[in-house]
C-alpha positions in Angstrom: -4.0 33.0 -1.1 -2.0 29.8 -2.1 -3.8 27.4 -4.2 -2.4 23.6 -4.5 -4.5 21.3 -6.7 -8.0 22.2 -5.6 -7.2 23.2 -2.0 -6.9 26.9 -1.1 -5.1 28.3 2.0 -4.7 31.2 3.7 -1.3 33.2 3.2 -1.9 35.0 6.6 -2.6 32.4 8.4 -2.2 28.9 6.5 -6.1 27.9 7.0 -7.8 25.8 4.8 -10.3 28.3 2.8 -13.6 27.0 1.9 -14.0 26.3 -1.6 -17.7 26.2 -1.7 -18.1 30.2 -1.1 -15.8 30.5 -4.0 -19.1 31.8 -6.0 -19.2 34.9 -3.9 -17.3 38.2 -4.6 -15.0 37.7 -1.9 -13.5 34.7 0.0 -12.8 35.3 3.2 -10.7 33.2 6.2 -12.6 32.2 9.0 -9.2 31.8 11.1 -7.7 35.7 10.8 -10.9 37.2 8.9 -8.2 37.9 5.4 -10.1 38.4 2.7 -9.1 36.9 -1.0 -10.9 38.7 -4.1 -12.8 35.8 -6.2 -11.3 36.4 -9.5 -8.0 34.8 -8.4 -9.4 31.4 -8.3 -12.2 31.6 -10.8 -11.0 29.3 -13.7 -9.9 27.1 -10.6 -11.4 23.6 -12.1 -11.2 20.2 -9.8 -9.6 16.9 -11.0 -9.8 13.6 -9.3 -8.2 10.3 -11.2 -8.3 7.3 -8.7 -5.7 5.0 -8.3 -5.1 1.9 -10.4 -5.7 0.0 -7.1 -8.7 1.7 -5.5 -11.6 -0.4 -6.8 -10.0 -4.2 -6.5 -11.5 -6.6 -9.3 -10.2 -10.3 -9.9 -9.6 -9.7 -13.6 -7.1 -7.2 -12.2 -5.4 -9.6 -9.9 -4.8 -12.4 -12.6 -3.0 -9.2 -14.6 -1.0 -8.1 -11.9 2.9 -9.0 -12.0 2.7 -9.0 -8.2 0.4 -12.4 -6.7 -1.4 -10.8 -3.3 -3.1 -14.4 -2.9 -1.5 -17.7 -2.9 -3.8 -20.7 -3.4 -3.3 -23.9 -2.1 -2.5 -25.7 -5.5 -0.8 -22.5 -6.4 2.2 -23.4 -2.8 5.3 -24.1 -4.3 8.0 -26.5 -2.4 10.9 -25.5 -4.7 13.6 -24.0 -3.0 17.0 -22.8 -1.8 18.5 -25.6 -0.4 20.3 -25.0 2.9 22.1 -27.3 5.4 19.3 -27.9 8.2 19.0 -31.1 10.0 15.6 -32.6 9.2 14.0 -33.0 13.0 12.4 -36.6 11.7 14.8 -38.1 9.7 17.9 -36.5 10.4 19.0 -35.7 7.1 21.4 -32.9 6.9 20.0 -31.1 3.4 16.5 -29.5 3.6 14.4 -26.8 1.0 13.2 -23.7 2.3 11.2 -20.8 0.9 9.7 -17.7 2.4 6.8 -15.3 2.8 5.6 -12.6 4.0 2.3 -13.2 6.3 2.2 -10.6 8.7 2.7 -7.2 8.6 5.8 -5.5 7.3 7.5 -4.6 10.1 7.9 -7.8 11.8 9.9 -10.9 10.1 9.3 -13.5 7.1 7.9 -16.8 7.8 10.4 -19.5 6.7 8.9 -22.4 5.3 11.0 -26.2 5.4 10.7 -28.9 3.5 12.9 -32.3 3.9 14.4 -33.3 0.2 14.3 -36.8 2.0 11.3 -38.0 4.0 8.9 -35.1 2.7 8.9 -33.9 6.5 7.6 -29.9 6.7 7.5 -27.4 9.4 7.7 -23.5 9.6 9.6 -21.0 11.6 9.0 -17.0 12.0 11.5 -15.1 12.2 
């Protein structure tokens, strides 16, 4: 028997033993039919701690260091500043932020912003 936080497995066989008939004498695999004497896991006591992020509250997201929403009055314009032809006014210096808005395995979307004529568009990458 091999006991790892609450779980209890088989050594024969490497089945998952069932807890619950921990009350009887014996516990006993229902994969090779080994057979595990009950005081070995007697004191065996369960503990369960959620995480931190498991039950999501807005207090919780005003104290986080990382923001998971952006508001509209919260967007930000401020930049790098990078050598991009504005497409309307032709100007050769443009701002240009990112973000991440789908899923982590495909690229940032790159957000411009003319320093000139207030002109914006967005790319994905």
């Amino acid at each position: 028997m091999s006991v790892i936080g609450s779980l209890i497995f088989c050594t024969d066989c490497g089945n998952l033993l069932d807890s619950i008939a921990a009350s009887s004498q014996v516990l006993s695999c229902g994969q090779c039919s080994a057979t595990y004497p009950s005081k070995d896991f007697a004191n065996l006591t369960v503990t369960t701690k959620s995480s931190d992020t498991a039950f999501p509250s807005s207090l919780r997201q005003k104290r986080s260091v990382v923001k998971t929403t952006l508001h509209r009055d919260e967007q930000t314009e401020e930049g790098a500043t990078i050598k991009e032809k504005c497409p309307q006014c032709g100007k050769e210096e443009m701002q240009y932020y990112s973000l991440q808005l789908r899923s982590a395995d495909e690229g940032a979307t790159i957000f411009y912003s003319c320093t000139d004529c207030g002109y914006k568009f967005s790319t994905n990458n």
